[in-house]
C-alpha positions as CSV (number, residue, x, y, z in Angstrom):
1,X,4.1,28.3,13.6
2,X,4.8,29.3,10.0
3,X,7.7,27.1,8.8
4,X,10.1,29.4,7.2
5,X,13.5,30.4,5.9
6,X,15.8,31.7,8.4
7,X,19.2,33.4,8.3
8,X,21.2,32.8,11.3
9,X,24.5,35.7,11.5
10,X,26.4,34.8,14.4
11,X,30.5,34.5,14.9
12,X,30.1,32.3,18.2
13,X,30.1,28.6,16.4
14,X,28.1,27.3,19.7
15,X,25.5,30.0,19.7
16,X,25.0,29.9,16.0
17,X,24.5,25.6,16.2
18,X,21.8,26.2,19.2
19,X,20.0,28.4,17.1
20,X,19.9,26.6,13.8
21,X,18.8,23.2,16.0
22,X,16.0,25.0,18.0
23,X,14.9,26.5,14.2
24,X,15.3,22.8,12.3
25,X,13.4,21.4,15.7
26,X,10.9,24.1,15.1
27,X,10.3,23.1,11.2
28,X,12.0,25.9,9.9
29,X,14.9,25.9,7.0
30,X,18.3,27.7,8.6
31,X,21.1,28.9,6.9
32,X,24.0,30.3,8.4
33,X,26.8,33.4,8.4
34,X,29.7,33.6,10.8
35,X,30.2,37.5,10.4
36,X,28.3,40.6,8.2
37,X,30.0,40.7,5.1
38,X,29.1,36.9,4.6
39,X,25.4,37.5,5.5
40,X,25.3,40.1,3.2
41,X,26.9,37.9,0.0
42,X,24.1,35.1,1.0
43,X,21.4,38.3,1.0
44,X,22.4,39.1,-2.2
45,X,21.7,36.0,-3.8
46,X,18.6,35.1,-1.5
47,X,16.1,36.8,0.7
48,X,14.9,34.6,3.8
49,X,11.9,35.1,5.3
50,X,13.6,36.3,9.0
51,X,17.2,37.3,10.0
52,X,18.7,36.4,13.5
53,X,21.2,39.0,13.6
54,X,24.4,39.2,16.5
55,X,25.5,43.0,18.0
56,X,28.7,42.0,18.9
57,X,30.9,40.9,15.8
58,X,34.2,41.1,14.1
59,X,35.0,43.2,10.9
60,X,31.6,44.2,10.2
61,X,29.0,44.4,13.6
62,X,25.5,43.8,13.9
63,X,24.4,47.8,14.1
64,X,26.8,47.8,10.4
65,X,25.2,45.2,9.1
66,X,21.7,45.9,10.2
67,X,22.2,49.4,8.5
68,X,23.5,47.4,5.2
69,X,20.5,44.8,5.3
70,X,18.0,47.8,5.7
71,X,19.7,49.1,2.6
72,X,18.7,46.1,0.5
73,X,15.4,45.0,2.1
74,X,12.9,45.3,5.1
75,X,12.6,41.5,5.9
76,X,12.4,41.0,9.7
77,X,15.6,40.9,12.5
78,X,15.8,39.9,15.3
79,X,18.5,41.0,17.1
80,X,20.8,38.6,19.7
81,X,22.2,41.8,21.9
82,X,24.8,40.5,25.1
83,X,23.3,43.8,26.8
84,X,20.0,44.2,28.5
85,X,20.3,47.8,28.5
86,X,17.3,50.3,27.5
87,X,19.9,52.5,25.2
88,X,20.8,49.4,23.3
89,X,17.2,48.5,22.9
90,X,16.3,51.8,21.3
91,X,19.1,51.6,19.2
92,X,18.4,48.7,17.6
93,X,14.1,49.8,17.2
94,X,15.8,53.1,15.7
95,X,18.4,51.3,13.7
96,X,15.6,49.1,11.8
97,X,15.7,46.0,13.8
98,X,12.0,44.6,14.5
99,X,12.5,42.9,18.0
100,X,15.7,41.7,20.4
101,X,16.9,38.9,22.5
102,X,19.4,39.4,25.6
103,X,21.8,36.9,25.6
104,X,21.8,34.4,27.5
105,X,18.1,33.7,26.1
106,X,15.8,31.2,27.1
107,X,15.1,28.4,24.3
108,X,11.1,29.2,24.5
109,X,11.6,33.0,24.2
110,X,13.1,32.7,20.8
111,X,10.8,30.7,19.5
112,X,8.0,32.8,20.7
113,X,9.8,35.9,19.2
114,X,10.6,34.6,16.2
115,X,6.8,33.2,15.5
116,X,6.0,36.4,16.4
117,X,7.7,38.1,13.6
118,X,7.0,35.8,11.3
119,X,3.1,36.5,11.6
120,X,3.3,39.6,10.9
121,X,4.3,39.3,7.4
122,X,3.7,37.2,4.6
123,X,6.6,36.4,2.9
124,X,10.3,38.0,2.5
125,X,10.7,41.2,0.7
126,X,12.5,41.1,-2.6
127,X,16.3,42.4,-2.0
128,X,16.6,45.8,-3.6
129,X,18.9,45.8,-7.3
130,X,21.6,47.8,-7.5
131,X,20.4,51.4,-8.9
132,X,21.7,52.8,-11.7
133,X,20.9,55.8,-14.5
134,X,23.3,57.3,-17.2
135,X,25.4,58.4,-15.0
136,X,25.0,57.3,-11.3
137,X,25.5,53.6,-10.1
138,X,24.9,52.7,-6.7
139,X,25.5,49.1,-4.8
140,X,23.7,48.7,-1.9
141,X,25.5,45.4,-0.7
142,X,29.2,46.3,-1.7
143,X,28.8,49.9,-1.0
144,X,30.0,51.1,-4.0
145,X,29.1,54.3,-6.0
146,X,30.0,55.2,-9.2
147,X,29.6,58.7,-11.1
148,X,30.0,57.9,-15.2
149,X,31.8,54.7,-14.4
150,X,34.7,57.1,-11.9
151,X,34.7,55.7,-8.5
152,X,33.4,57.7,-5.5
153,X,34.3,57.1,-1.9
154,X,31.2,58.7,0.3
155,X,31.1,58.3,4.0
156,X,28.1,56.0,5.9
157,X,25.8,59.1,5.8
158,X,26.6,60.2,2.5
159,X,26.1,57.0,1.5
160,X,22.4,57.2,3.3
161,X,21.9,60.8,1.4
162,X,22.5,59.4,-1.8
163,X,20.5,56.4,-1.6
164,X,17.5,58.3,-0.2
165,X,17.9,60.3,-3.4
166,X,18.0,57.8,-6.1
167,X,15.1,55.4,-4.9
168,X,12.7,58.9,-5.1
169,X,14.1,60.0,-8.3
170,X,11.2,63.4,-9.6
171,X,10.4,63.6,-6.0
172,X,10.6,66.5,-4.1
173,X,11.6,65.7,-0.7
174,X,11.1,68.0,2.1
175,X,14.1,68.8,4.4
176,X,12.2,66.9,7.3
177,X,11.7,64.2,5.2
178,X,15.2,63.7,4.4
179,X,16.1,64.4,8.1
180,X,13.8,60.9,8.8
181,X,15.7,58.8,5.9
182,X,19.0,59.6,6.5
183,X,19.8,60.5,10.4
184,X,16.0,58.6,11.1
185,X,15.3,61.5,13.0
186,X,14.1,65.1,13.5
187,X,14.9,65.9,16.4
188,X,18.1,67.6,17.2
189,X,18.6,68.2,13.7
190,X,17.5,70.6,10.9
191,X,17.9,72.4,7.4
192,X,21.5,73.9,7.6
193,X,22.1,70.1,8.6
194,X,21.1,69.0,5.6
195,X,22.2,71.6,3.4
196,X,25.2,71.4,4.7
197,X,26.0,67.2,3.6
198,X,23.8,67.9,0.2
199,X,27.1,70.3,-0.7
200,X,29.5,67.6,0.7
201,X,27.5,65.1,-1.5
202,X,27.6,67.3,-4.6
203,X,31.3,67.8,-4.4
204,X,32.6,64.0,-3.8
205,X,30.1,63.2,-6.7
206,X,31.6,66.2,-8.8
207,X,28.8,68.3,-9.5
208,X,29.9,72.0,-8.1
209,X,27.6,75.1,-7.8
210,X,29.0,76.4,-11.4
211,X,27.5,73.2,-13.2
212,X,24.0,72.1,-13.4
213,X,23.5,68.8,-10.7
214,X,20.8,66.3,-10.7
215,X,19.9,67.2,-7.1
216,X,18.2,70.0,-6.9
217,X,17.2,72.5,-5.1
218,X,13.8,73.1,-4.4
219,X,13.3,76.9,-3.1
220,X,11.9,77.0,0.6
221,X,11.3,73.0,0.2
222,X,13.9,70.5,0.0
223,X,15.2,69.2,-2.9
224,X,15.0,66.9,-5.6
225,X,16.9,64.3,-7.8
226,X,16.6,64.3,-11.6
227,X,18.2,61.2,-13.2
228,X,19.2,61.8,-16.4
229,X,16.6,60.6,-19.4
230,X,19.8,59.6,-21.5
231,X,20.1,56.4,-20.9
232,X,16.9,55.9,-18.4
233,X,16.8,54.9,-15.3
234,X,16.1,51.7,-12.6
235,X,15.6,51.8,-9.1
């Protein structure tokens, strides 16, 4: 097996010390978070090669934190769900997660799952910056979004919207593409759906219809975000 760093996120001390001594026992390095927004802060300042990620936890839970993980990077998680149900399995697949374990696992299962994942890939992903242009500043582990340095509050999805905007800044995104970045689906779903959060967007970021907006609209496409060249841009 590939000996490798590993992030354990679990808020059930005994579960999180079986897992980090059938890791170490395994050769691999493990370090540890007792809830989200602690596995997040230890993201930020390190990327681990694999994530064993809890459903069921305080403050922040696993399908929250999975969503704020997949905002910085696309190393591997596995997820530790308490339910064996189908619906909760295609939750987590849709939500980002690579594999699951039903608790209560068997000690050879998780091995074999997490030496699965770690074969297919070849090293952690670098964690995404924190984006920012002359006017726009989004933080993808805090959450935060500011509009020429004037905080803006956006909900979960807007949040999504936004951040599918800025990391394809000049790119002219299709409604359908937009419709599998942000609600990761196209089904049930369509254009007056996404015109319709694009306006909410707009407004909380205060550009109105009367003012010229970096997102765009493309005629009969989709629409497009044009950072402004004062000042640059990163993504």
């Amino acid at each position: 097996m590939k000996m490798a760093e590993v992030l354990v996120v679990e808020d059930e001390d005994d579960v999180r010390r079986l897992v980090r001594v059938l890791l170490e026992r395994a050769g691999h390095s493990v370090s540890e978070a007792g809830n989200g927004i602690e596995a997040l802060r230890l993201l930020k300042s390190a990327t681990p090669d694999l994530i064993v990620l809890d459903v069921t936890m305080p403050e922040l839970d696993g399908w929250q934190t999975l969503e704020r993980i997949r905002d910085l990077t696309e190393v591997p998680v596995l997820m530790l769900t308490a339910r064996a149900g189908e619906l909760d399995k295609v939750r987590g697949l849709k939500s980002g997660a690579d594999d699951y374990v039903t608790k209560p696992f068997g000690r050879q299962e998780l091995l074999a799952r997490v030496e699965a994942l770690l074969r297919r890939t070849s090293g952690p992903p670098e964690v995404r910056p924190a984006y920012r242009d002359a006017i726009v500043m989004v933080d993808y582990v805090s959450r935060e979004v500011t509009v020429a340095g004037r905080p803006v509050q956006l909900t979960p999805l807007e949040f999504k919207l936004l951040s599918a905007f800025v990391r394809h800044p000049n790119e002219t995104l299709a409604r359908d593409r937009l419709l599998e970045l942000v609600w990761g689906d196209t089904e049930g779903f369509g254009g007056d759906q996404v015109k319709l959060y694009v306006g909410y967007l707009r407004r909380k970021l205060g550009w109105d219809a009367a003012a010229p907006s970096p997102i765009e609209t493309v005629r009969g496409f989709g629409y497009r975000y044009r950072p402004p060249v004062d000042g640059g841009s990163s993504r």
